[in-house]
C-alpha angles and dihedrals in degrees: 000000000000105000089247085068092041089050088048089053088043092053088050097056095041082060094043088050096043087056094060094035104051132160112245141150119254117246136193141173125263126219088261080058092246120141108249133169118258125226113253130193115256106287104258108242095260088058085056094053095044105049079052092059092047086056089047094053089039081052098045091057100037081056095063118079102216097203099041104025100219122138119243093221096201084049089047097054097041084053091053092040090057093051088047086053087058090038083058096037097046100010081172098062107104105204086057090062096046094042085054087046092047089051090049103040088048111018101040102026092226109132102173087056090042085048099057093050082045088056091040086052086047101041084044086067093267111161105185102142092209093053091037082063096047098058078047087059114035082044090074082057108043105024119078117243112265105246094227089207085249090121085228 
């Protein structure tokens, strides 16, 4: 499978994922029976990562037009901003590098950036086969040659 079809099977399942795992506020009954909400302890600091990788997923596919294709830009970069607020709040979780590699690989068309997020999933202890050959590849591009002290 090219790594545009296994992106296209990875963003399907992010947004399958996203629908059984949503934010939402918890709420209870009061003595009266109203539904009230109910008073939570502060989000550690992984919940809240993860409930922002959850808004950038919901954004990357709202940005795509699916009959036209097209990519909605403003969608795209408050996606992006979103993932980059997880990155910040959890920088060793590895989906959320590869995800930031994947944006930038397919949506941006900007392989060098999409390439350092790929090194950081794979440096993080990411195993994905598919990703692990991309930083292979886009290494030949954007790493120098290593001089092997031969003078050829």
């Amino acid at each position: 499978m090219t790594r545009a079809g296994y992106f296209c099977v990875y963003l399907l399942s992010l947004s399958l994922l996203g629908a059984m795992v949503p934010g939402c506020i918890a709420l209870g009954l009061s003595r009266e029976g109203t539904i009230v909400p109910v008073e939570q302890p502060a989000m550690e600091t992984r919940d809240r990562a993860l409930l922002q990788f959850n808004k950038a997923t919901e954004l990357l596919v709202e940005a795509r037009n699916p009959q036209s294709g097209e990519i909605d830009i403003a969608k795209l970069d408050e996606a992006i901003s979103a993932y980059k607020e997880a990155e910040k709040l959890n920088p060793t979780d590895t989906e959320t590098q590869k995800q930031l590699g994947i944006v930038y690989e397919f949506f941006k068309k900007d392989e060098k950036t999409a390439y350092v997020y790929y090194r950081k999933y794979v440096a993080l202890g990411g195993s994905d086969q598919v990703i692990v050959a991309a930083v292979e590849e886009l290494a030949e591009k954007f790493e120098p040659a290593k001089d092997d002290g031969s003078g050829e």
